[in-house]
C-alpha positions as CSV (number, residue, x, y, z in Angstrom):
1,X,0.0,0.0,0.0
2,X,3.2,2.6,0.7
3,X,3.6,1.9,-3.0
4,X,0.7,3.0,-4.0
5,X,0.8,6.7,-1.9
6,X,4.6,7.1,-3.6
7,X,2.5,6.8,-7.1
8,X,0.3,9.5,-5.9
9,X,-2.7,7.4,-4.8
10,X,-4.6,8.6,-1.5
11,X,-5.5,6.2,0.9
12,X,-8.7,5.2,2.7
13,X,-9.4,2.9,5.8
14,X,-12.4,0.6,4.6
15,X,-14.3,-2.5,5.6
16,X,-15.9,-4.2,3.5
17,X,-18.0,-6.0,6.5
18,X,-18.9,-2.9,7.6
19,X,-21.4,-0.3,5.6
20,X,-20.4,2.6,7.9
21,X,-17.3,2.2,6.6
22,X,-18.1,1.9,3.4
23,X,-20.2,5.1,2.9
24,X,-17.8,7.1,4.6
25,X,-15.2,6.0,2.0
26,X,-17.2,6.8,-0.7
27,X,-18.6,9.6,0.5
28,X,-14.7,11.7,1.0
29,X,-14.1,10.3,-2.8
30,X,-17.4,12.3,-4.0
31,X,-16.3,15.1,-1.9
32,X,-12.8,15.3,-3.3
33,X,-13.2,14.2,-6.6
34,X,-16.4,14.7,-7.2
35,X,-17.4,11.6,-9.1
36,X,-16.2,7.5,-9.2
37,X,-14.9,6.5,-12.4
38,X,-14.4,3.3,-11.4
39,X,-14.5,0.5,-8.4
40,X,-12.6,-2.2,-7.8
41,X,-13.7,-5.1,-5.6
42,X,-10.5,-6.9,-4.6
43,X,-10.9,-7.7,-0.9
44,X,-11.0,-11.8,-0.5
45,X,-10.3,-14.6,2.0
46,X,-10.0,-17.8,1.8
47,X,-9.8,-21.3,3.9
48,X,-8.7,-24.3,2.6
49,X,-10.1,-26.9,4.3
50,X,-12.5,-30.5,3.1
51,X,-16.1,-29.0,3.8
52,X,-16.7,-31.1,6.7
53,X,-13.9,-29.8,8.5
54,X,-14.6,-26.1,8.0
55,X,-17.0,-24.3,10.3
56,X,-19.9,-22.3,9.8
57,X,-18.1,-19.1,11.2
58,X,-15.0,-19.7,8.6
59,X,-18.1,-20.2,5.9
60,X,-19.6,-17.2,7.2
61,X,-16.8,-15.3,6.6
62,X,-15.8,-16.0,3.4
63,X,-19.2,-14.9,2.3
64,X,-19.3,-11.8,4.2
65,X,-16.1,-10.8,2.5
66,X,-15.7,-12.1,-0.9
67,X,-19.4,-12.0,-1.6
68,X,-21.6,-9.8,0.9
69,X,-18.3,-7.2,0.7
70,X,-18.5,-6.7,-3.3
71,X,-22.2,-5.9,-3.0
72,X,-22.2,-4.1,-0.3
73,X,-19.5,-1.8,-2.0
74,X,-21.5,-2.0,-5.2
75,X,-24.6,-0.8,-3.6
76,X,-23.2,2.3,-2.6
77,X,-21.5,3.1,-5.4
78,X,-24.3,2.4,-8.0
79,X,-27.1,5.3,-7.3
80,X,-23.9,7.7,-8.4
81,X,-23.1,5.8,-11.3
82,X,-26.9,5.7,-12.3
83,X,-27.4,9.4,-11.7
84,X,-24.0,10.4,-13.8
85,X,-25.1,7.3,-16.7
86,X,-21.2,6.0,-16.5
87,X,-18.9,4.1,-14.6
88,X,-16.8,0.9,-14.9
89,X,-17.6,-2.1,-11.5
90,X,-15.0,-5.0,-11.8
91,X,-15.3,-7.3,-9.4
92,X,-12.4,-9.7,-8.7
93,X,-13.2,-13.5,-8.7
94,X,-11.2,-16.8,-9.2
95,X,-10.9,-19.1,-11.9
96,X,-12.1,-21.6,-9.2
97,X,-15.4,-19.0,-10.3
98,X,-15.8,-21.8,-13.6
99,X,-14.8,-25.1,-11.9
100,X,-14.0,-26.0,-8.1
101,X,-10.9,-27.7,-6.0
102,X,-11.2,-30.1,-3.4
103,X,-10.4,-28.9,-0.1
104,X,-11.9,-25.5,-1.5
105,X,-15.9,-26.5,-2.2
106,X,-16.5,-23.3,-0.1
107,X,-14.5,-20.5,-1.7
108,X,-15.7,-22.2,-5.0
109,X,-19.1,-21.4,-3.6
110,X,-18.0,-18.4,-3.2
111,X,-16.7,-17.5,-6.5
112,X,-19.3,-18.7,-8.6
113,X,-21.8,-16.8,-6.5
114,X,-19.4,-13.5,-7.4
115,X,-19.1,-14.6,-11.3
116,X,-23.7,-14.9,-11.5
117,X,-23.8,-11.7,-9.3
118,X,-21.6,-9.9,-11.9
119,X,-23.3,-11.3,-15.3
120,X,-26.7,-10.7,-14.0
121,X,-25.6,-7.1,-12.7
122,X,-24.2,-5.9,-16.1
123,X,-27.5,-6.8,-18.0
124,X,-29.4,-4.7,-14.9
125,X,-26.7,-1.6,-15.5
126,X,-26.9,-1.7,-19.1
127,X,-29.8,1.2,-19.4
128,X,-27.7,3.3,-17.2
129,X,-24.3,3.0,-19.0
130,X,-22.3,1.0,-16.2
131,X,-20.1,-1.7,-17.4
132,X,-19.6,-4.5,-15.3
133,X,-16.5,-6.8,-15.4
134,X,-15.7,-10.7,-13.7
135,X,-12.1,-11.0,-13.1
136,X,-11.0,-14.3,-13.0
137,X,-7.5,-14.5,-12.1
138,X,-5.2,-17.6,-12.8
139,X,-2.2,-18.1,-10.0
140,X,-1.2,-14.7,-9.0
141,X,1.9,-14.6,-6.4
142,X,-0.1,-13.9,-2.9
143,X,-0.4,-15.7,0.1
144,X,-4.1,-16.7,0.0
145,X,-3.6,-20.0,-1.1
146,X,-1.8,-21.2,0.9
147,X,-3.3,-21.3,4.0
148,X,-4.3,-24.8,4.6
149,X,-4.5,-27.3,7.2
150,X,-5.9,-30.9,8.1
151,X,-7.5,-30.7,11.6
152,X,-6.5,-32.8,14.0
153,X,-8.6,-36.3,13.7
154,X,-9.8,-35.0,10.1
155,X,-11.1,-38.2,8.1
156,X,-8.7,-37.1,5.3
157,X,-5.6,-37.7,7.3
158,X,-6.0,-41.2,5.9
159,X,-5.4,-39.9,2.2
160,X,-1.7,-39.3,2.4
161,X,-1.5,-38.3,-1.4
162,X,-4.4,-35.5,-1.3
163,X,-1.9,-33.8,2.3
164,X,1.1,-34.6,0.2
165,X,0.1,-32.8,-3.1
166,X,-1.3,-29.7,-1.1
167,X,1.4,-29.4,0.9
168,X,3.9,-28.5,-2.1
169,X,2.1,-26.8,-4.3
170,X,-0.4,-23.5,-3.6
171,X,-2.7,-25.0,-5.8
172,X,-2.9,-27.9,-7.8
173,X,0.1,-28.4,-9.6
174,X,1.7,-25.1,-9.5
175,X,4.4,-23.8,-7.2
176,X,4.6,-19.6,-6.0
177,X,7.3,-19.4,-8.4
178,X,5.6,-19.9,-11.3
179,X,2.4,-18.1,-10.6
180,X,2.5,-14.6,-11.8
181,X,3.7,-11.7,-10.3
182,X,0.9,-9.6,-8.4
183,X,2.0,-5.9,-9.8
184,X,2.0,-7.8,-13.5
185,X,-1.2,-9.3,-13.5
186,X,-2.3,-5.6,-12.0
187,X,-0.8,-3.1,-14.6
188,X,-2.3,-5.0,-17.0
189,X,-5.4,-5.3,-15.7
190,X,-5.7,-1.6,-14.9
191,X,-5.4,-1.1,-18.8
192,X,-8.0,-3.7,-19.6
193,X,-10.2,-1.2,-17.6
194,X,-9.2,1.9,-18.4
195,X,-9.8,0.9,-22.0
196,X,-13.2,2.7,-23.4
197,X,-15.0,-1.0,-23.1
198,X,-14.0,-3.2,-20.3
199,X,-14.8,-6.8,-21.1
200,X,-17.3,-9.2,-19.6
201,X,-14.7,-11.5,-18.8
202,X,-11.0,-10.9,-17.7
203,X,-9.0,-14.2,-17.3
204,X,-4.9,-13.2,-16.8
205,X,-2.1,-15.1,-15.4
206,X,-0.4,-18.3,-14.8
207,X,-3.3,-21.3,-16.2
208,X,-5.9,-18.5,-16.2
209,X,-7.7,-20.0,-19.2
210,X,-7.8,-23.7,-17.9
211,X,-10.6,-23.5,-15.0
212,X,-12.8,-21.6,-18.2
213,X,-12.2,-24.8,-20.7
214,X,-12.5,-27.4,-18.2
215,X,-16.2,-25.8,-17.6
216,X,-16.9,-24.9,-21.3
217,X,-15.2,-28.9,-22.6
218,X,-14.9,-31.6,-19.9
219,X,-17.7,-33.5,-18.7
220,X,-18.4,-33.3,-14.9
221,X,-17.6,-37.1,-14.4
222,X,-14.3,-36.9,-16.2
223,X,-13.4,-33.5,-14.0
224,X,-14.0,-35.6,-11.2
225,X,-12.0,-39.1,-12.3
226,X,-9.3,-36.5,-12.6
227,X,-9.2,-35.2,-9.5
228,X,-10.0,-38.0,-7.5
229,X,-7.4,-39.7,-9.2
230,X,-4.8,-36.9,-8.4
231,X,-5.9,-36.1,-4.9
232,X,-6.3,-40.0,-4.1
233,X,-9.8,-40.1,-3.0
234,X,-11.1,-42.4,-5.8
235,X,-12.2,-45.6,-3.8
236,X,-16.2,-45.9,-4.0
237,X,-17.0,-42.3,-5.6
238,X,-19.1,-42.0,-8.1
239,X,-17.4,-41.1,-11.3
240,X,-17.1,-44.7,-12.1
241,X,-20.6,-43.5,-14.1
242,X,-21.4,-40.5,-16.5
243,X,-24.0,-38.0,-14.0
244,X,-27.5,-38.9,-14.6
245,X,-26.7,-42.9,-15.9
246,X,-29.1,-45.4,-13.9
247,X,-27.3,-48.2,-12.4
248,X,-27.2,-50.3,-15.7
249,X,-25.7,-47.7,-17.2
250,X,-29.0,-45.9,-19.3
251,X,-29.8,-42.6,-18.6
């Protein structure tokens, strides 16, 4: 954030679990500036955890930021957008927005709750000139993956090869080292928006595009096969059978 005053950027203390906070924020930008060109929704958490081990405050939480937050923010930015017919709302999402992870059923929640919130938003704005934007990131180097951790007497402590492939990687398959860096992925985000037309979609960085073609081309039982396979969690699930077949196999 020091970064950012050195460019010339003012700072402002906001919560984005916390509406006071939020209106007061945007209140000092219409007072100084007179007008919001643009918002950017970036605050996010994240636990890592299989969903019976995470807890309904953790659940709670993530929702509060990464999904209550951006429409709470949007909400109070939107009447001055309508009124002035312009403005530019991107809200930052997740690949895992298109397809999930195991260990991360509820930030995939999460995301794809942020991903229908934005397409259904921008058809809503349209009369009033707002464009809306999903961001869907590939592996950016920050430190939100990579919280995780097996409670003690977990059920998956007895899957070795799901603890081990976590454990070296901040998501599957890909170290911190080759994700991309965070002030890359942001400059050229920041001219994706600041272009006259933002697009619908933004998908930049490391494997961005995979999460968007395993939704758009692989079948649900194969994404499955795949991951059980890779995580070790295979035994006795059901992609032994395309979704939907009977048990002889007919649909």
């Amino acid at each position: 954030m020091e970064g950012l005053e050195q460019r010339g950027c003012r700072l402002l203390a906001l919560d984005v679990t916390k509406p006071v906070t939020i209106h007061a924020a945007v209140e000092k930008v219409l007072e100084d500036a007179g007008r919001i060109d643009v918002v950017v929704n970036n605050a996010g958490v994240a636990v890592r955890k299989p969903a019976i081990d995470t807890s309904l405050e953790e659940v709670r939480s993530m929702f509060d930021v990464n999904y209550f937050g951006v429409v709470a923010v949007n909400d109070a930015v939107m009447p001055h957008m309508i009124e002035r017919r312009s403005g530019k709302i991107v809200n930052i999402g997740s690949g895992l927005g298109y397809t999930g992870l195991p260990t991360m059923s509820h930030y995939s929640a999460v995301k794809h709750a942020v991903r229908s919130y934005s397409d259904m938003l921008r058809i809503e704005l349209c009369p009033f000139g707002i464009q809306v934007c999903f961001v869907a990131p590939g592996y950016i180097q920050t430190h939100i993956g990579e919280r995780y951790e097996l409670p003690r007497g977990s059920l998956y402590h007895a899957f070795p090869r799901l603890e081990r492939e976590l454990a070296r990687t901040i998501f599957i398959g890909t170290t911190y080292e080759a994700a991309t860096p965070a002030d890359k992925f942001a400059a050229r985000l920041a001219a994706a928006v600041l272009a006259k037309r933002i697009p619908r979609h933004y998908r930049d960085g490391h494997m961005a595009i995979i999460p968007w073609l395993a939704s758009m081309f692989v079948p649900l039982w194969v994404y499955e096969w795949g991951f059980g396979l890779r995580y070790g969690l295979l035994p006795n699930c059901q992609t032994r059978r395309p979704f939907g077949a009977d048990e002889k196999g007919g649909r």
